[in-house]
PDB file with one MODEL, atoms N, CA, C and O in Angstrom:
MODEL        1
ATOM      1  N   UNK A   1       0.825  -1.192   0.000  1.00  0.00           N
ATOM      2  CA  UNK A   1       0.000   0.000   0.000  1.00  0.00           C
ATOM      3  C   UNK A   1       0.869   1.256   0.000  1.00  0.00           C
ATOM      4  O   UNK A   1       0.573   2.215  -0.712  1.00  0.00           O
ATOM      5  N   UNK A   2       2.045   1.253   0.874  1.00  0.00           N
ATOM      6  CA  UNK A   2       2.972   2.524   1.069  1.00  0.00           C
ATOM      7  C   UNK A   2       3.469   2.855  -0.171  1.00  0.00           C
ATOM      8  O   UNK A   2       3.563   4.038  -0.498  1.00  0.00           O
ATOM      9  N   UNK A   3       3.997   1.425  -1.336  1.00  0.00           N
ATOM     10  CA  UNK A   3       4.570   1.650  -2.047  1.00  0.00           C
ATOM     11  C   UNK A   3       4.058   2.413  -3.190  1.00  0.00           C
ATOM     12  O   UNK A   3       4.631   3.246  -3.893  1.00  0.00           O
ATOM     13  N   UNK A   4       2.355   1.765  -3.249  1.00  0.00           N
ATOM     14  CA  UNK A   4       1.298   2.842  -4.262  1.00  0.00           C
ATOM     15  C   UNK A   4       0.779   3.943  -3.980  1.00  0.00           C
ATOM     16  O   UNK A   4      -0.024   4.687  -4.544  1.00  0.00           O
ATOM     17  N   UNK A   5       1.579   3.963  -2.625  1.00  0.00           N
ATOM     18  CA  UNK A   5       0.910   5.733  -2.391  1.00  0.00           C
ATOM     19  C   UNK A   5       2.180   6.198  -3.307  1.00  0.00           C
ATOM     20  O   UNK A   5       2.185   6.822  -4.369  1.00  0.00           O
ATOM     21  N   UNK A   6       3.319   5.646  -2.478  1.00  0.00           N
ATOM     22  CA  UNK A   6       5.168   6.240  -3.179  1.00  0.00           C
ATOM     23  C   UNK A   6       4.415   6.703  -4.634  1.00  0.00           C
ATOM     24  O   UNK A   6       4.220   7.880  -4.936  1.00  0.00           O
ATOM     25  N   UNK A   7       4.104   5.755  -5.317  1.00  0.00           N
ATOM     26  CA  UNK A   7       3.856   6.134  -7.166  1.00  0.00           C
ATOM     27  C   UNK A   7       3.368   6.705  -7.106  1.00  0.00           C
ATOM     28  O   UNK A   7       3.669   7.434  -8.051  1.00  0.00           O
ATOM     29  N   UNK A   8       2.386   7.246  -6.472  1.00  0.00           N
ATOM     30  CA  UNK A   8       0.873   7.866  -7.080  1.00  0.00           C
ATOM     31  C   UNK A   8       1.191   9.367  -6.302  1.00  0.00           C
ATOM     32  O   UNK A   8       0.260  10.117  -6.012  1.00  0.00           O
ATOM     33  N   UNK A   9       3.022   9.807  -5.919  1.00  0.00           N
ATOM     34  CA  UNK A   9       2.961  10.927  -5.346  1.00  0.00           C
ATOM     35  C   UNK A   9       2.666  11.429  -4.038  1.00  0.00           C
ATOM     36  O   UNK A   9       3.032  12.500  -3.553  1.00  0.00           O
ATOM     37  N   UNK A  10       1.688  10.181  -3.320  1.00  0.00           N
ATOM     38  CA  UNK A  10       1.181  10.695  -1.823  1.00  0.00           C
ATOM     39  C   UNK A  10       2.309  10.438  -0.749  1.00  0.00           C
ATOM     40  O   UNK A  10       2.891   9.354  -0.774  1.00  0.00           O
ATOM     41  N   UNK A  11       2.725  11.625   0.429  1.00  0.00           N
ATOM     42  CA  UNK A  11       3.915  11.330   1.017  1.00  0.00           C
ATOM     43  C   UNK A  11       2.906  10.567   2.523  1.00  0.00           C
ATOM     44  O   UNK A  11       1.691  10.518   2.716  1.00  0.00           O
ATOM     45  N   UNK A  12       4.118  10.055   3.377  1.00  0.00           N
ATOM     46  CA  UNK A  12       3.453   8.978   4.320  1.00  0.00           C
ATOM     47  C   UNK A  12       3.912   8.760   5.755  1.00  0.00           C
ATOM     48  O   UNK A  12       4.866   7.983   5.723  1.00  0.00           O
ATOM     49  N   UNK A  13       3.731   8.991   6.535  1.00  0.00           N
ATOM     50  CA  UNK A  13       4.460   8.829   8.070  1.00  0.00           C
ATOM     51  C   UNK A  13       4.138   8.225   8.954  1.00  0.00           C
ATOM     52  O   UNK A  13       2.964   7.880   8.814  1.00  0.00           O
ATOM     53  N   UNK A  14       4.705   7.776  10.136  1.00  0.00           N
ATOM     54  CA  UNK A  14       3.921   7.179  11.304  1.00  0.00           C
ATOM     55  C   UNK A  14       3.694   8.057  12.158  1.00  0.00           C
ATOM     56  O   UNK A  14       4.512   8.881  12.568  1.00  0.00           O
ATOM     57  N   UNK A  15       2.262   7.912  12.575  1.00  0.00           N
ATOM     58  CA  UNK A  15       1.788   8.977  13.515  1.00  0.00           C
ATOM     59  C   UNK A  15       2.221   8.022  14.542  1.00  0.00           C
ATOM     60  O   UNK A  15       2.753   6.914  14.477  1.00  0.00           O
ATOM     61  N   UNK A  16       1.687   9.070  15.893  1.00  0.00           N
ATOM     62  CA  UNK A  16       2.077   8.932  17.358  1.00  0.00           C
ATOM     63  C   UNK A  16       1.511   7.236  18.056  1.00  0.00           C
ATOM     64  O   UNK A  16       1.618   6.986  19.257  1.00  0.00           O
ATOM     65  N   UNK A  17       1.036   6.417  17.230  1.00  0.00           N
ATOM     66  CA  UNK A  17       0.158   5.555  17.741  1.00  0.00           C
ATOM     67  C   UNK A  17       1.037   4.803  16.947  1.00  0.00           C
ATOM     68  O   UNK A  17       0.423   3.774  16.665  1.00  0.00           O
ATOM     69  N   UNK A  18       2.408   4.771  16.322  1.00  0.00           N
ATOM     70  CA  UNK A  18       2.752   3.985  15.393  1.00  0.00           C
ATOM     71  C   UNK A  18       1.880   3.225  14.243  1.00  0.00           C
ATOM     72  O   UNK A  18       2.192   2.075  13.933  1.00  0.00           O
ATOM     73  N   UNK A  19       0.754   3.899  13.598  1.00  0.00           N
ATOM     74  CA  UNK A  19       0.173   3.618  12.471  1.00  0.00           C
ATOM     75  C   UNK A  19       0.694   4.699  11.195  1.00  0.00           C
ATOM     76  O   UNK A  19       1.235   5.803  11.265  1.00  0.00           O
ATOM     77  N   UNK A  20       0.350   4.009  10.223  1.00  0.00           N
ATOM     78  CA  UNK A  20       1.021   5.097   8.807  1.00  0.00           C
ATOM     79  C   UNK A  20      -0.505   5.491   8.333  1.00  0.00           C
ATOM     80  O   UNK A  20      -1.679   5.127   8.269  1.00  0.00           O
ATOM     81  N   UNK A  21       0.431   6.504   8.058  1.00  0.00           N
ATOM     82  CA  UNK A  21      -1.008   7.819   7.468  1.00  0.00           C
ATOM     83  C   UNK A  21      -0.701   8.129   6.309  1.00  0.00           C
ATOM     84  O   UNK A  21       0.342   8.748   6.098  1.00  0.00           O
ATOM     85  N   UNK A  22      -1.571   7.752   5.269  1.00  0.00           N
ATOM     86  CA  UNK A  22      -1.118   8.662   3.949  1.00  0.00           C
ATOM     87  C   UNK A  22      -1.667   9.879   3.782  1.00  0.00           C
ATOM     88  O   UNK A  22      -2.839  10.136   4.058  1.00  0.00           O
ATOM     89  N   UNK A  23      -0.625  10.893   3.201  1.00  0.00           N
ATOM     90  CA  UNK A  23      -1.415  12.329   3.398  1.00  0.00           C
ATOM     91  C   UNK A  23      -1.546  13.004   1.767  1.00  0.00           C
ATOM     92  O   UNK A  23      -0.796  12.564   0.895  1.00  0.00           O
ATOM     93  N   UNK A  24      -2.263  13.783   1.538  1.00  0.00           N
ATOM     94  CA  UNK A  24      -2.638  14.455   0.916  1.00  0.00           C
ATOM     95  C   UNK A  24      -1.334  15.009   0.348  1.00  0.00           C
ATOM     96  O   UNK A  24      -0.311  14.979   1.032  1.00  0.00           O
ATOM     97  N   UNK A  25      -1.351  15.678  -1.285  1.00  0.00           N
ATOM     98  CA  UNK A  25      -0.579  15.972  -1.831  1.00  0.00           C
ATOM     99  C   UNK A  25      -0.412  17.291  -1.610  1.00  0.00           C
ATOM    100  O   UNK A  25       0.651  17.895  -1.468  1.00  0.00           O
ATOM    101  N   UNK A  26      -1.553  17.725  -1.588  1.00  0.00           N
ATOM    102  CA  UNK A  26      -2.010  19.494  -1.945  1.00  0.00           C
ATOM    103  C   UNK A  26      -2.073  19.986  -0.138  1.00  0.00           C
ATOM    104  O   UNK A  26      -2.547  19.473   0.876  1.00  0.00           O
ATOM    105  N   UNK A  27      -1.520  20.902  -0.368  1.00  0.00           N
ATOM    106  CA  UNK A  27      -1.857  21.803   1.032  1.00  0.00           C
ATOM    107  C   UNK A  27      -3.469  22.247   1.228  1.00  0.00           C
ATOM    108  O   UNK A  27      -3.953  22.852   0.271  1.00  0.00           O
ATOM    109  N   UNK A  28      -4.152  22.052   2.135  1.00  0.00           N
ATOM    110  CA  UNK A  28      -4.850  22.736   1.972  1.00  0.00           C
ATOM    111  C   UNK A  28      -6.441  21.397   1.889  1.00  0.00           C
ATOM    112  O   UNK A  28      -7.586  21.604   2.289  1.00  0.00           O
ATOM    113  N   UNK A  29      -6.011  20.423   1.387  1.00  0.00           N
ATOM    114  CA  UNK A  29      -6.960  18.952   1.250  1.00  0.00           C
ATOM    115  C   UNK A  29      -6.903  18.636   2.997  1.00  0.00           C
ATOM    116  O   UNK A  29      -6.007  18.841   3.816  1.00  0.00           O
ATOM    117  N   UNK A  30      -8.071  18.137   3.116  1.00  0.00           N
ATOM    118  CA  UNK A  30      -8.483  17.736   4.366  1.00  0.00           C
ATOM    119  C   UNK A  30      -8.751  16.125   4.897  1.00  0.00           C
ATOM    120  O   UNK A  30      -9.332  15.706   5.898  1.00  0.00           O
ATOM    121  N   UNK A  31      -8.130  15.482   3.876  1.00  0.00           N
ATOM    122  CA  UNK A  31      -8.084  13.881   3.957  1.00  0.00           C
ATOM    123  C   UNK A  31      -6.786  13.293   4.740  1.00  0.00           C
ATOM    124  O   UNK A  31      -5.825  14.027   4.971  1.00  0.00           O
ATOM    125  N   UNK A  32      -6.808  12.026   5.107  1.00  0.00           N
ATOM    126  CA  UNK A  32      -5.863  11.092   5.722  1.00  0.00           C
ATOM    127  C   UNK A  32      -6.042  10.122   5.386  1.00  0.00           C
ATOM    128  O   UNK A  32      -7.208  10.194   5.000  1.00  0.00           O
ATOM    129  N   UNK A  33      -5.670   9.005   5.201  1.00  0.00           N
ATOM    130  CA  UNK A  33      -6.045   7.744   5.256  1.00  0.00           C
ATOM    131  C   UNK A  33      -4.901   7.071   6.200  1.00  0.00           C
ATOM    132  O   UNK A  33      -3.742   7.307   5.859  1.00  0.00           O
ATOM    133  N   UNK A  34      -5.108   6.241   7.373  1.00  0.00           N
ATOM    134  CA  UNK A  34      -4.769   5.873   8.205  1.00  0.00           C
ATOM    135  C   UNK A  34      -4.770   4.267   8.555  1.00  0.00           C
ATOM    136  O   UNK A  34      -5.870   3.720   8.628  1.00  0.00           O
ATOM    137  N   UNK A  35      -3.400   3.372   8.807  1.00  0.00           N
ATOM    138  CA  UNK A  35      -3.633   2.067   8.673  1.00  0.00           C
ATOM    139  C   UNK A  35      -4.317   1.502   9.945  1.00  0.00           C
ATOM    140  O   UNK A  35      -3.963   2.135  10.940  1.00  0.00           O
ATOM    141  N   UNK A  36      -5.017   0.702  10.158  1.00  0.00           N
ATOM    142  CA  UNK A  36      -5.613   0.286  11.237  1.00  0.00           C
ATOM    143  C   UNK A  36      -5.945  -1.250  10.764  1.00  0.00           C
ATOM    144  O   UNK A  36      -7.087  -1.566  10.430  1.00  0.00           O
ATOM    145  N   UNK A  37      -4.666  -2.336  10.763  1.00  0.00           N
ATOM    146  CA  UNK A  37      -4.671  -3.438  10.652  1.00  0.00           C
ATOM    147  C   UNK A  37      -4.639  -3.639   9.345  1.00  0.00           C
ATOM    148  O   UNK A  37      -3.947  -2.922   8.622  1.00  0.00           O
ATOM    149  N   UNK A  38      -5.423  -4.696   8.842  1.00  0.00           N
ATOM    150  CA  UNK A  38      -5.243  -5.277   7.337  1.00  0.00           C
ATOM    151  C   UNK A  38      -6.264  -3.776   6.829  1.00  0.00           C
ATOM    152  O   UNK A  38      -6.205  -3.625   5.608  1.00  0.00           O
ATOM    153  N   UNK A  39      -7.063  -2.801   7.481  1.00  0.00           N
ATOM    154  CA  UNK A  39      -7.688  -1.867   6.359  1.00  0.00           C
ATOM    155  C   UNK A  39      -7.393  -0.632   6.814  1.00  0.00           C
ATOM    156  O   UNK A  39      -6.681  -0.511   7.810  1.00  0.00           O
ATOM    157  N   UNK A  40      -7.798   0.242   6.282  1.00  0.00           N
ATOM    158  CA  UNK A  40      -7.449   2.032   6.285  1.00  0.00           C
ATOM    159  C   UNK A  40      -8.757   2.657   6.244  1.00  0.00           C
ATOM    160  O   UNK A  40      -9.669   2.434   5.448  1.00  0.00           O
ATOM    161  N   UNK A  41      -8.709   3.706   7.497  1.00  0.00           N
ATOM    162  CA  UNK A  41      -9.651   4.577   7.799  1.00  0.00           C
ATOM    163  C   UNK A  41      -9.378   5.980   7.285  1.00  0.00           C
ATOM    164  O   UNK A  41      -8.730   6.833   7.891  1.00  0.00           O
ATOM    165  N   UNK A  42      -9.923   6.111   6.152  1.00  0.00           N
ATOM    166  CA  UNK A  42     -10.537   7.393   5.354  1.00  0.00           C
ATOM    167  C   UNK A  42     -11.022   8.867   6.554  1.00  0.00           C
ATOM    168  O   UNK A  42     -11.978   8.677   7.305  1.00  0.00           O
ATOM    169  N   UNK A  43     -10.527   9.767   6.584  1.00  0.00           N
ATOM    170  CA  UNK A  43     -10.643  10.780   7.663  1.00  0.00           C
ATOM    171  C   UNK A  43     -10.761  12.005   6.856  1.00  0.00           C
ATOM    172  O   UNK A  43      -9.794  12.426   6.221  1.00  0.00           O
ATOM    173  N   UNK A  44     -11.843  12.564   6.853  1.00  0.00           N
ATOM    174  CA  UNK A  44     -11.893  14.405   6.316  1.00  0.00           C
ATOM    175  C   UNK A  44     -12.140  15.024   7.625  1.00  0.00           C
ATOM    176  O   UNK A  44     -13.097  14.649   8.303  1.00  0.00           O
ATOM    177  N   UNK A  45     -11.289  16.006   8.053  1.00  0.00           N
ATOM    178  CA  UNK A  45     -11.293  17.001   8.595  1.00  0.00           C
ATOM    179  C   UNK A  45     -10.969  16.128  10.490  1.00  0.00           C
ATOM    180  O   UNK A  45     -11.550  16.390  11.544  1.00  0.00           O
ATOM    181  N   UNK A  46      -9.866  15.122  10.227  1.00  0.00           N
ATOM    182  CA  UNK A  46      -9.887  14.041  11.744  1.00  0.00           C
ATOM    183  C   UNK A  46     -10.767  13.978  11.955  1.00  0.00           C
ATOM    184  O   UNK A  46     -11.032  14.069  13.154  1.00  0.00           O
ATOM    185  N   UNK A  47     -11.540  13.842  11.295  1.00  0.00           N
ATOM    186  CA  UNK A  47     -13.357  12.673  11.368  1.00  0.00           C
ATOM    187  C   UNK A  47     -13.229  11.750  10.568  1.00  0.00           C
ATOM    188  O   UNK A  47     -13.334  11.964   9.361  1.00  0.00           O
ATOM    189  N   UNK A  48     -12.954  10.425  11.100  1.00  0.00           N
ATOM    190  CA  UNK A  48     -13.486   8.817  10.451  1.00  0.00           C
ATOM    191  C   UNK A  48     -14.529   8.760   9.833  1.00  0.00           C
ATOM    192  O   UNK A  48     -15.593   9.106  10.347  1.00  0.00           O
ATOM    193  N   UNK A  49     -14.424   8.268   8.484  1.00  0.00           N
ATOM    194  CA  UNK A  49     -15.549   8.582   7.331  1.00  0.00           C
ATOM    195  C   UNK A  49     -16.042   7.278   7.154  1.00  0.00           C
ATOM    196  O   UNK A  49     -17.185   6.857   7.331  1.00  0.00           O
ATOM    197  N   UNK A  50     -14.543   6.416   6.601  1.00  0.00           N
ATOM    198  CA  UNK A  50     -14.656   5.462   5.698  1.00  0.00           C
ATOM    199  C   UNK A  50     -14.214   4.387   6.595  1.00  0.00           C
ATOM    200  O   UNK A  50     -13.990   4.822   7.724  1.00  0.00           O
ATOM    201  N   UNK A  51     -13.975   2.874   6.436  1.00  0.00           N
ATOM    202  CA  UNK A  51     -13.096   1.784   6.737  1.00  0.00           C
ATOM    203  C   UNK A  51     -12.908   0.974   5.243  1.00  0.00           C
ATOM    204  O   UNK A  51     -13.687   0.138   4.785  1.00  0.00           O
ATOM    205  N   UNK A  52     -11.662   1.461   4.628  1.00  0.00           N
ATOM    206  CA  UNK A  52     -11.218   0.826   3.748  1.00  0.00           C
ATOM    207  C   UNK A  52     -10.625  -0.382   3.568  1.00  0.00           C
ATOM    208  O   UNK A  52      -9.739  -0.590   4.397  1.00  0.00           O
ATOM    209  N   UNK A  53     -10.845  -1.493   2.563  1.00  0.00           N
ATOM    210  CA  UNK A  53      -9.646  -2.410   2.231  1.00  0.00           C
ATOM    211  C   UNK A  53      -8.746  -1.494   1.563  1.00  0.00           C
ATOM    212  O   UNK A  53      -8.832  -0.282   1.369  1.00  0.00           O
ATOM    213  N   UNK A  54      -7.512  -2.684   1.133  1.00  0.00           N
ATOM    214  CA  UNK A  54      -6.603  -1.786   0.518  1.00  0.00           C
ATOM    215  C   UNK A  54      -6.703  -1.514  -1.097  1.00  0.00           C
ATOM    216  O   UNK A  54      -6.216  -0.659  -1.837  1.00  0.00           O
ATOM    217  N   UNK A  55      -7.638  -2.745  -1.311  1.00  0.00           N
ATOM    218  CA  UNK A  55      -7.797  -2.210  -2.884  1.00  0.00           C
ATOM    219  C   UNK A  55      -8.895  -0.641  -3.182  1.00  0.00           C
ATOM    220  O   UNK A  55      -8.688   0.224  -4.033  1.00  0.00           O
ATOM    221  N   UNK A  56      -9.624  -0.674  -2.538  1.00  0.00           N
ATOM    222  CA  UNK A  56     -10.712   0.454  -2.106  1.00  0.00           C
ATOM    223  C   UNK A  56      -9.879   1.652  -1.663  1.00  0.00           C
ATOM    224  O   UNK A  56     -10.238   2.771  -2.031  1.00  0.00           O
ATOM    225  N   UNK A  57      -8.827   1.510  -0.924  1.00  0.00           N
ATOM    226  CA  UNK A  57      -7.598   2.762  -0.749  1.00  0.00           C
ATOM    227  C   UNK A  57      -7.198   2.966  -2.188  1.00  0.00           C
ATOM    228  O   UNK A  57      -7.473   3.975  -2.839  1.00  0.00           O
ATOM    229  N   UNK A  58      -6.581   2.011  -2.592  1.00  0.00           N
ATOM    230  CA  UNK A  58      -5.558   2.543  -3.892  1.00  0.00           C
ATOM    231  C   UNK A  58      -6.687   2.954  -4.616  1.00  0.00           C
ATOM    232  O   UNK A  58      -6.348   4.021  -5.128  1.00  0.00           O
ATOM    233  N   UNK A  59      -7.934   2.681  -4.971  1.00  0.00           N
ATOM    234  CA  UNK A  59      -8.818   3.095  -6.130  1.00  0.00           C
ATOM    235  C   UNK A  59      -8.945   5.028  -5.681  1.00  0.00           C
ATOM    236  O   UNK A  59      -8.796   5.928  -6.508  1.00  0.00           O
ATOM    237  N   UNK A  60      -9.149   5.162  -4.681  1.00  0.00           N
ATOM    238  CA  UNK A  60      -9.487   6.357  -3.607  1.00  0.00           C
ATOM    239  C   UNK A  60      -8.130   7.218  -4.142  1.00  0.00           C
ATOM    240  O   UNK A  60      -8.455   8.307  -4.616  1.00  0.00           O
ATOM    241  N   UNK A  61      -7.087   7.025  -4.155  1.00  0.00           N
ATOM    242  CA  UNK A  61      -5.619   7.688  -4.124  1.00  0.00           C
ATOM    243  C   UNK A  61      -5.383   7.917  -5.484  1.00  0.00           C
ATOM    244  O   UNK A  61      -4.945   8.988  -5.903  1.00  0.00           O
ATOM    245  N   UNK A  62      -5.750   6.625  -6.436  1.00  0.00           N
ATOM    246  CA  UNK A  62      -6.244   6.666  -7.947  1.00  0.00           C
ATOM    247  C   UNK A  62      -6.651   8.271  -8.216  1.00  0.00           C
ATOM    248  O   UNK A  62      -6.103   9.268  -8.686  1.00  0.00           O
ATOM    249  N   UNK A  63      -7.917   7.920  -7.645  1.00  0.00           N
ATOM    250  CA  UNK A  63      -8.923   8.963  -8.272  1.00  0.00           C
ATOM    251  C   UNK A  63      -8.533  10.184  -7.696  1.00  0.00           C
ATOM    252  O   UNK A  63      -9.045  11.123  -8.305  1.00  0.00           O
ATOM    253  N   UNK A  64      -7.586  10.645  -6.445  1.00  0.00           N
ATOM    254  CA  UNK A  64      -7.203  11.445  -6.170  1.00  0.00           C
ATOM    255  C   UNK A  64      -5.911  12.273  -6.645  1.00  0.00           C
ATOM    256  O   UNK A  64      -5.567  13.449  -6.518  1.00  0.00           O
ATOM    257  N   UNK A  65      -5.321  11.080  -7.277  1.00  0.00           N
ATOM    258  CA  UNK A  65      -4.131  11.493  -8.425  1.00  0.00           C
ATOM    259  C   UNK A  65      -4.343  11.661  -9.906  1.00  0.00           C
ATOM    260  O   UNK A  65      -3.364  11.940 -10.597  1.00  0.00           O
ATOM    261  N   UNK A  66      -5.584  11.510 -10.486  1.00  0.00           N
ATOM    262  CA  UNK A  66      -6.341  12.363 -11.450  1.00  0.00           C
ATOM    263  C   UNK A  66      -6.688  13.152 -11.020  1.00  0.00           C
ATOM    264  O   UNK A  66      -6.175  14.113 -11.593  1.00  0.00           O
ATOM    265  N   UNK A  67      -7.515  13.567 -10.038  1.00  0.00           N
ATOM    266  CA  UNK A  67      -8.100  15.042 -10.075  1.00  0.00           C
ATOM    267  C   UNK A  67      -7.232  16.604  -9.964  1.00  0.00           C
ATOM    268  O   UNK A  67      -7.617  17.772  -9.998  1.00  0.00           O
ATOM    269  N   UNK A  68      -5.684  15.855  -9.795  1.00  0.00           N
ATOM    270  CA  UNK A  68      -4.795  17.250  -9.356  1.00  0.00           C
ATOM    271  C   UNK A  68      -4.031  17.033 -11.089  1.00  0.00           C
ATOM    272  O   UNK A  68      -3.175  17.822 -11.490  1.00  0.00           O
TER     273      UNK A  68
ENDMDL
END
């Protein structure tokens, strides 16, 4: 998953809970996606939206690396 964020441009860190967060490209976007076991929780504005698999992430990061 880290590695298709790597391609697709999105940078990535471990937050304080030792989970990885993929972040947004653009300053100013209000998304996260956050690992929480085998899936990733989708966050606008540090509000939990979504509970993603990882294919449902990469489609999400997809469509977020067309729209810029």
């Amino acid at each position: 998953m880290l590695e298709k964020a790597t391609i697709l441009g999105f940078p990535y860190q471990l937050d304080e809970e030792n989970c990885w967060q993929i972040l947004p490209r653009q300053r100013g976007e209000t998304w996260q996606l956050t690992s929480a076991r085998a899936r990733w929780i989708l966050s606008l504005r540090n509000v939990p939206q979504l509970y993603l698999d990882s294919e449902e992430a990469i489609a999400f990061l997809a469509m977020r690396a067309r729209s810029r």
